[in-house]
Steps between C-alpha positions, in 0.01 A plus 500: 500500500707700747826688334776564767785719410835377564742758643804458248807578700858549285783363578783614630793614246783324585818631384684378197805397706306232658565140294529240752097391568587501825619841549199609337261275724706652804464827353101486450437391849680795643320727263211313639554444862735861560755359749616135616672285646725217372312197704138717423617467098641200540169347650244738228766377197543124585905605439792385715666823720793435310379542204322834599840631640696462144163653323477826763926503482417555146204744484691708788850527292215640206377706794176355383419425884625645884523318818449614871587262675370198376244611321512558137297793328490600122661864392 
């Protein structure tokens, strides 16, 4: 029998602030993915741009997050 090794990757910390699941799901891809888009997490997420705008609004006032433009990056 063949033995593979899996390559165990942790995740991310998110911070303790974070309680809504989607702030933390919006959170995670960013961590993931470095910068983005509403439309490009809006189409990865499955989540309505509105929806996004209030969650970013949100993680920006915790200065969790920083746009240019319209692109959103963590801190």
């Amino acid at each position: 029998m063949i033995e593979t090794e899996t390559a165990r990757v942790a995740a991310p910390a998110l911070p303790p602030e974070l309680q809504s699941p989607r702030a933390k799901l919006v959170y995670l891809y960013l961590t993931t993915n470095g910068d983005a888009t509403v439309s490009e997490m809006g189409d990865s997420l499955g989540m309505k741009k509105l929806s996004l705008y209030s969650i970013l609004k949100t993680l920006k006032r915790e200065e969790m997050v920083d746009c240019d433009g319209d692109t959103y990056a963590l801190n």
